[in-house]
C-alpha positions as CSV (number, residue, x, y, z in Angstrom):
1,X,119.2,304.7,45.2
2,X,121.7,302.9,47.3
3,X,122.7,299.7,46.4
4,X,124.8,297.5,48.4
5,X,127.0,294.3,47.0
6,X,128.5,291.6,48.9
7,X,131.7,289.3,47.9
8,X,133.3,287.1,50.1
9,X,137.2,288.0,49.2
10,X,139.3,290.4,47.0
11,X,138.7,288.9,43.7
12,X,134.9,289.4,44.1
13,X,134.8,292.7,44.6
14,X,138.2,294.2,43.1
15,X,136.6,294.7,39.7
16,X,133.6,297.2,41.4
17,X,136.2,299.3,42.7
18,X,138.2,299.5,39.9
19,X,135.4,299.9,37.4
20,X,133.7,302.6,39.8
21,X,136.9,304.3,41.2
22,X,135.3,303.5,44.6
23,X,137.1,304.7,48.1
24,X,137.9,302.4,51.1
25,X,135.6,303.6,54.1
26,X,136.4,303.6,57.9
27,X,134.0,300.3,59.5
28,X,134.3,298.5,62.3
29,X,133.3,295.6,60.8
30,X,134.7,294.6,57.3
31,X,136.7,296.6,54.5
32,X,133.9,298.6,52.8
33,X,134.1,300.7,49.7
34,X,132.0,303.3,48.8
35,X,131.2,305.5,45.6
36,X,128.2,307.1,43.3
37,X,127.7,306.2,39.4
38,X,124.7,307.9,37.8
39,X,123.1,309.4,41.2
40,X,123.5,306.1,42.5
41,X,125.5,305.3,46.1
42,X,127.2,301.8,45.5
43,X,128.6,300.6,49.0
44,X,130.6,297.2,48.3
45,X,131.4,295.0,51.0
46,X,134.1,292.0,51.7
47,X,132.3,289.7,54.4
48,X,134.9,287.6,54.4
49,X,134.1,283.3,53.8
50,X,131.4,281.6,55.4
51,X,127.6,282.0,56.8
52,X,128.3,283.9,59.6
53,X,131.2,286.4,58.1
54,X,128.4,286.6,55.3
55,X,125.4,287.0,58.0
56,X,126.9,290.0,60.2
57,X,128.3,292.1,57.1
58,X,124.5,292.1,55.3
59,X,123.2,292.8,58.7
60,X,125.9,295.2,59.6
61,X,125.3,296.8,55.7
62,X,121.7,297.3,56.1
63,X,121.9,298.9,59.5
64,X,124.3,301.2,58.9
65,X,124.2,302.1,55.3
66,X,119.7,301.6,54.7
67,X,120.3,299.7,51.0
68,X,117.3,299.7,48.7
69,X,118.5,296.3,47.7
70,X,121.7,293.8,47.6
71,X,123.7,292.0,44.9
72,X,125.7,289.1,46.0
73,X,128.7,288.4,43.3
74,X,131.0,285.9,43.0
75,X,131.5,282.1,42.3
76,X,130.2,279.0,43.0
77,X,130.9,275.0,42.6
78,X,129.1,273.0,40.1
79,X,126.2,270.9,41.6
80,X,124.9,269.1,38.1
81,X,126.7,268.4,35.3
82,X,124.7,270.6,32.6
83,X,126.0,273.2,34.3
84,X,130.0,274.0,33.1
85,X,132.7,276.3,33.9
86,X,131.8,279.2,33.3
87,X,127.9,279.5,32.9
88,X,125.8,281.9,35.3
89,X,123.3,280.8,37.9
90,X,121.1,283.6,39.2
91,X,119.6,282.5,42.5
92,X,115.9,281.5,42.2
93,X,115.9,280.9,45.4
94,X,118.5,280.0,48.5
95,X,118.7,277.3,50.3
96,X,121.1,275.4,53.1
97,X,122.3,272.4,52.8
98,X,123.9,271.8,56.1
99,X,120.9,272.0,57.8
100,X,120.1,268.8,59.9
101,X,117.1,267.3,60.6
102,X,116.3,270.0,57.2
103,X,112.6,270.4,58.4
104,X,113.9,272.7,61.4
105,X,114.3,275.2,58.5
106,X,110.4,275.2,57.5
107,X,110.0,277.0,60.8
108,X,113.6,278.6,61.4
109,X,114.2,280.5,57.7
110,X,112.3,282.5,55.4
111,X,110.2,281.1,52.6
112,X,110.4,277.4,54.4
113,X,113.9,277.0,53.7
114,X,113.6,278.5,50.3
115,X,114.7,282.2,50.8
116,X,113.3,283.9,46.9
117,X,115.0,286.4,45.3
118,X,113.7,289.6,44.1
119,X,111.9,288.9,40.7
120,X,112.7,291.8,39.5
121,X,116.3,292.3,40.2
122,X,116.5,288.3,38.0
123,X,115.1,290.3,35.2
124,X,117.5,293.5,35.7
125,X,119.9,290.7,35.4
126,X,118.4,289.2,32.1
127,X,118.5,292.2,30.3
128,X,122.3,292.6,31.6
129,X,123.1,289.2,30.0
130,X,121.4,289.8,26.5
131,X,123.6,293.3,26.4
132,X,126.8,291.6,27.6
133,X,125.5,288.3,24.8
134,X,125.9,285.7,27.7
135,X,123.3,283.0,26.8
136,X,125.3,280.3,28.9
137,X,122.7,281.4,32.2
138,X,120.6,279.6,34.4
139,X,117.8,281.0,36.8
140,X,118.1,278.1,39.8
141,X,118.3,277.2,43.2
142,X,121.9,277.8,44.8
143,X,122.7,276.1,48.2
144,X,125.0,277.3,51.1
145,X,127.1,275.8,53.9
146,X,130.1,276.0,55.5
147,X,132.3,273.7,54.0
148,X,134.1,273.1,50.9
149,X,132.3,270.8,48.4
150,X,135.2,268.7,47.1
151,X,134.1,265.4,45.9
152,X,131.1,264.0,43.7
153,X,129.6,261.7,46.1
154,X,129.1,265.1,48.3
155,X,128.2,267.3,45.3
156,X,125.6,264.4,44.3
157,X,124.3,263.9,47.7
158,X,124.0,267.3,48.2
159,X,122.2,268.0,44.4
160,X,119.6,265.2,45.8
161,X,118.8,266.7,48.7
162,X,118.3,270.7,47.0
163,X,117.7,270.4,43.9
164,X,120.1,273.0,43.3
165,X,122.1,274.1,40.6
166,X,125.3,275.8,42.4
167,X,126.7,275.5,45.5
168,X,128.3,278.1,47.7
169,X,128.8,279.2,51.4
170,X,127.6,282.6,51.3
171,X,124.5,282.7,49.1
172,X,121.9,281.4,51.4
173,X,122.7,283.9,54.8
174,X,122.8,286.8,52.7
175,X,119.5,286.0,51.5
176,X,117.8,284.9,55.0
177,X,118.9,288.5,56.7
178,X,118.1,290.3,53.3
179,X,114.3,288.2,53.7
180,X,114.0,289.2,57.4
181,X,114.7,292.7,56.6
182,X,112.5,293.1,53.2
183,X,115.2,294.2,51.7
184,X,115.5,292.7,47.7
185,X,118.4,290.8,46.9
186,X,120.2,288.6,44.1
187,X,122.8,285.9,44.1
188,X,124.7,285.6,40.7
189,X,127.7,283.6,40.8
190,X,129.7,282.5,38.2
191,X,130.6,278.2,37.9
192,X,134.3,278.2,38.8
193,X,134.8,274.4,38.9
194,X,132.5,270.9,39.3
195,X,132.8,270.5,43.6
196,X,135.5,267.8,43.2
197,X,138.3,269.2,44.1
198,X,140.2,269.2,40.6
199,X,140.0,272.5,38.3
200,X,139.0,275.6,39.7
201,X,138.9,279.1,37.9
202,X,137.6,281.0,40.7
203,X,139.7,284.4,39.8
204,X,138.0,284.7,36.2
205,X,134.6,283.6,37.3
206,X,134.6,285.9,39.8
207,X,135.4,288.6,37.5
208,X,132.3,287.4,35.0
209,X,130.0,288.0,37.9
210,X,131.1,291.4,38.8
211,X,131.2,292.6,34.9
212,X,127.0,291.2,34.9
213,X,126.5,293.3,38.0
214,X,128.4,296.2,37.0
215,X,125.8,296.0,33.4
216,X,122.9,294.8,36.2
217,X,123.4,298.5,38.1
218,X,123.9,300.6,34.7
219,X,120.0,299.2,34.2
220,X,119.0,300.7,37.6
Protein backbone atom coordinates (compact mmCIF):
# COMPACT_ATOMS: atom_id res chain seq x y z
CA UNK A 1 0.00 0.00 0.00
CA UNK A 2 1.22 3.44 -0.70
CA UNK A 3 -0.15 6.10 0.95
CA UNK A 4 0.42 9.65 0.28
CA UNK A 5 -0.05 12.78 2.94
CA UNK A 6 -0.28 16.32 2.20
CA UNK A 7 0.66 19.44 4.69
CA UNK A 8 0.92 22.77 3.58
CA UNK A 9 4.23 23.84 5.64
CA UNK A 10 6.96 22.33 8.11
CA UNK A 11 4.86 22.01 11.11
CA UNK A 12 2.42 19.71 9.25
CA UNK A 13 4.48 17.27 8.26
CA UNK A 14 7.65 17.43 10.62
CA UNK A 15 6.15 15.00 13.06
CA UNK A 16 5.71 12.04 10.01
CA UNK A 17 9.16 12.31 9.40
CA UNK A 18 10.29 12.22 12.62
CA UNK A 19 7.94 9.51 13.79
CA UNK A 20 8.72 7.40 10.56
CA UNK A 21 12.52 8.35 10.16
CA UNK A 22 11.48 9.32 6.60
CA UNK A 23 14.25 10.50 3.85
CA UNK A 24 14.02 13.78 1.74
CA UNK A 25 13.56 12.70 -2.00
CA UNK A 26 14.95 14.45 -5.20
CA UNK A 27 11.44 16.27 -6.92
CA UNK A 28 11.08 18.84 -9.14
CA UNK A 29 8.20 19.98 -7.64
CA UNK A 30 7.99 20.31 -3.70
CA UNK A 31 10.16 18.82 -0.77
CA UNK A 32 8.96 15.17 -0.59
CA UNK A 33 9.79 12.56 1.93
CA UNK A 34 9.62 9.18 1.55
CA UNK A 35 9.80 5.87 3.89
CA UNK A 36 7.98 2.26 4.62
CA UNK A 37 6.35 1.32 8.11
CA UNK A 38 4.82 -2.15 8.22
CA UNK A 39 5.14 -2.92 4.24
CA UNK A 40 3.61 0.23 3.74
CA UNK A 41 5.37 3.23 1.37
CA UNK A 42 4.46 6.59 3.09
CA UNK A 43 5.41 9.43 0.59
CA UNK A 44 4.72 12.96 2.52
CA UNK A 45 4.56 15.99 0.71
CA UNK A 46 4.81 19.93 1.62
CA UNK A 47 2.62 21.74 -1.11
CA UNK A 48 3.22 24.75 0.19
CA UNK A 49 -0.11 27.43 1.08
CA UNK A 50 -2.90 27.87 -1.08
CA UNK A 51 -5.25 26.07 -3.80
CA UNK A 52 -3.00 25.94 -6.43
CA UNK A 53 0.41 24.98 -4.40
CA UNK A 54 -2.14 22.40 -2.83
CA UNK A 55 -3.61 21.44 -6.53
CA UNK A 56 -0.27 20.71 -8.47
CA UNK A 57 1.54 18.74 -5.47
CA UNK A 58 -1.70 16.07 -5.28
CA UNK A 59 -1.63 16.04 -8.95
CA UNK A 60 2.09 15.90 -9.16
CA UNK A 61 1.80 13.01 -6.10
CA UNK A 62 -0.52 10.81 -7.86
CA UNK A 63 1.26 10.97 -11.19
CA UNK A 64 4.39 10.28 -10.16
CA UNK A 65 4.21 8.19 -6.98
CA UNK A 66 0.33 6.04 -7.96
CA UNK A 67 -1.05 6.49 -4.13
CA UNK A 68 -3.79 4.05 -3.06
CA UNK A 69 -5.20 7.01 -1.20
CA UNK A 70 -4.29 10.54 0.51
CA UNK A 71 -4.43 12.10 4.04
CA UNK A 72 -4.47 15.73 4.27
CA UNK A 73 -3.17 16.93 7.90
CA UNK A 74 -2.90 19.93 9.48
CA UNK A 75 -5.06 22.92 10.92
CA UNK A 76 -7.79 24.87 10.29
CA UNK A 77 -9.82 28.11 11.58
CA UNK A 78 -12.88 27.84 13.54
CA UNK A 79 -16.08 28.50 11.47
CA UNK A 80 -18.89 27.93 14.56
CA UNK A 81 -18.46 28.45 17.83
CA UNK A 82 -19.14 24.72 19.26
CA UNK A 83 -16.29 24.04 17.66
CA UNK A 84 -12.91 25.14 20.10
CA UNK A 85 -9.29 25.06 20.03
CA UNK A 86 -8.33 22.11 19.69
CA UNK A 87 -11.20 19.72 18.61
CA UNK A 88 -10.88 17.62 15.29
CA UNK A 89 -12.98 17.95 12.14
CA UNK A 90 -12.63 15.15 9.67
CA UNK A 91 -13.83 16.37 6.36
CA UNK A 92 -17.41 15.08 5.36
CA UNK A 93 -17.13 16.66 2.53
CA UNK A 94 -15.09 19.78 0.84
CA UNK A 95 -16.22 22.63 -0.35
CA UNK A 96 -15.03 26.30 -1.66
CA UNK A 97 -15.99 29.17 -0.47
CA UNK A 98 -14.57 31.70 -2.79
CA UNK A 99 -16.39 30.53 -5.48
CA UNK A 100 -18.60 33.33 -7.13
CA UNK A 101 -21.57 33.11 -8.63
CA UNK A 102 -21.23 29.43 -6.32
CA UNK A 103 -23.52 27.58 -8.83
CA UNK A 104 -20.58 27.59 -11.46
CA UNK A 105 -19.27 24.78 -9.07
CA UNK A 106 -22.43 22.41 -9.61
CA UNK A 107 -21.02 21.98 -13.00
CA UNK A 108 -17.16 22.82 -12.54
CA UNK A 109 -16.30 20.44 -9.28
CA UNK A 110 -16.92 17.08 -8.20
CA UNK A 111 -19.93 16.02 -6.16
CA UNK A 112 -21.73 19.62 -7.09
CA UNK A 113 -19.46 21.49 -5.12
CA UNK A 114 -19.43 19.01 -2.43
CA UNK A 115 -16.18 16.93 -3.00
CA UNK A 116 -16.96 13.44 -0.30
CA UNK A 117 -14.41 11.88 1.40
CA UNK A 118 -13.72 8.33 1.45
CA UNK A 119 -16.10 6.72 4.06
CA UNK A 120 -13.98 4.44 4.92
CA UNK A 121 -10.84 6.22 5.59
CA UNK A 122 -13.55 8.63 8.34
CA UNK A 123 -13.90 5.37 10.05
CA UNK A 124 -10.03 4.33 9.94
CA UNK A 125 -9.97 7.71 11.59
CA UNK A 126 -12.68 6.92 14.24
CA UNK A 127 -11.08 4.00 15.48
CA UNK A 128 -7.66 6.12 15.61
CA UNK A 129 -9.43 8.65 17.93
CA UNK A 130 -11.09 6.09 20.36
CA UNK A 131 -7.21 4.46 20.66
CA UNK A 132 -5.62 7.93 21.06
CA UNK A 133 -9.14 8.79 23.67
CA UNK A 134 -9.97 12.05 21.58
CA UNK A 135 -13.71 12.41 21.91
CA UNK A 136 -13.44 16.26 21.18
CA UNK A 137 -14.12 15.22 17.11
CA UNK A 138 -16.48 16.26 14.55
CA UNK A 139 -17.28 14.56 11.13
CA UNK A 140 -18.22 17.96 8.95
CA UNK A 141 -17.94 19.98 6.04
CA UNK A 142 -14.50 22.00 5.77
CA UNK A 143 -14.28 24.94 3.34
CA UNK A 144 -11.30 26.25 1.25
CA UNK A 145 -10.05 29.50 -0.26
CA UNK A 146 -7.29 31.50 -0.70
CA UNK A 147 -7.30 33.93 1.90
CA UNK A 148 -6.88 34.25 5.46
CA UNK A 149 -10.20 34.18 7.52
CA UNK A 150 -9.53 36.93 10.11
CA UNK A 151 -12.63 38.45 11.40
CA UNK A 152 -16.24 37.15 12.46
CA UNK A 153 -18.32 38.97 10.20
CA UNK A 154 -16.16 36.87 7.42
CA UNK A 155 -16.09 33.64 9.39
CA UNK A 156 -20.05 34.19 9.87
CA UNK A 157 -20.76 35.02 6.37
CA UNK A 158 -18.71 32.37 5.27
CA UNK A 159 -20.42 29.60 7.93
CA UNK A 160 -23.88 30.82 6.17
CA UNK A 161 -23.00 30.29 2.95
CA UNK A 162 -21.29 26.37 3.64
CA UNK A 163 -22.46 25.17 6.31
CA UNK A 164 -19.18 24.25 7.39
CA UNK A 165 -17.44 23.47 10.37
CA UNK A 166 -13.59 24.49 9.65
CA UNK A 167 -12.12 26.61 7.31
CA UNK A 168 -8.85 26.22 5.43
CA UNK A 169 -7.13 26.93 2.12
CA UNK A 170 -5.99 23.61 1.14
CA UNK A 171 -8.68 21.13 2.01
CA UNK A 172 -11.10 21.59 -0.87
CA UNK A 173 -8.23 21.28 -4.09
CA UNK A 174 -6.84 18.36 -2.59
CA UNK A 175 -10.03 16.80 -2.54
CA UNK A 176 -11.29 18.00 -6.22
CA UNK A 177 -7.97 16.38 -7.93
CA UNK A 178 -8.11 13.36 -5.46
CA UNK A 179 -12.21 13.08 -6.80
CA UNK A 180 -11.15 13.45 -10.52
CA UNK A 181 -8.55 10.89 -10.11
CA UNK A 182 -10.76 8.19 -7.84
CA UNK A 183 -8.22 8.27 -5.72
CA UNK A 184 -9.75 8.12 -1.66
CA UNK A 185 -8.81 10.84 0.42
CA UNK A 186 -9.33 12.49 4.03
CA UNK A 187 -8.97 15.99 5.41
CA UNK A 188 -8.37 16.02 9.34
CA UNK A 189 -7.31 19.19 10.68
CA UNK A 190 -6.96 20.16 13.89
CA UNK A 191 -9.03 23.88 15.30
CA UNK A 192 -6.01 26.16 15.77
CA UNK A 193 -7.91 29.39 16.47
CA UNK A 194 -11.76 31.02 15.89
CA UNK A 195 -10.97 33.02 12.16
CA UNK A 196 -10.63 36.32 13.91
CA UNK A 197 -7.45 37.13 13.91
CA UNK A 198 -6.62 36.86 17.84
CA UNK A 199 -5.24 33.45 19.32
CA UNK A 200 -3.81 30.97 17.11
CA UNK A 201 -2.08 27.60 18.15
CA UNK A 202 -1.33 26.44 14.81
CA UNK A 203 2.17 24.65 15.83
CA UNK A 204 0.35 22.24 18.41
CA UNK A 205 -2.72 21.69 16.35
CA UNK A 206 -0.81 20.73 13.70
CA UNK A 207 1.03 18.25 15.63
CA UNK A 208 -2.55 16.66 16.99
CA UNK A 209 -3.42 16.03 13.35
CA UNK A 210 -0.26 14.28 12.43
CA UNK A 211 -0.27 12.08 15.79
CA UNK A 212 -4.32 10.95 14.48
CA UNK A 213 -2.80 10.14 11.12
CA UNK A 214 0.19 8.55 12.28
CA UNK A 215 -2.54 6.02 14.60
CA UNK A 216 -5.00 6.35 11.24
CA UNK A 217 -1.92 4.48 9.03
CA UNK A 218 -0.93 1.94 11.96
CA UNK A 219 -4.84 0.77 11.26
CA UNK A 220 -4.09 0.31 7.53
Amino acid sequence: MIIGIIGAFDEEIEKFIETFHLEKTNDSIRAVYTGNFNEKKLVVFLSGIGKVNSAATTQHLIDKYKPDLIINSGCAGSLISKVRIMDVVLGSYVTYHDFSPERIMEFSVPDNGRVKASSKLINIAEDALKKLEIYNYYIAPIASGDCFVTNSNMRDEIYTRTSAYAVDMESASIGHICRLNNIPFLSVRTISDFSDGEEDFEVIAAYKSSQLVKEMISLL
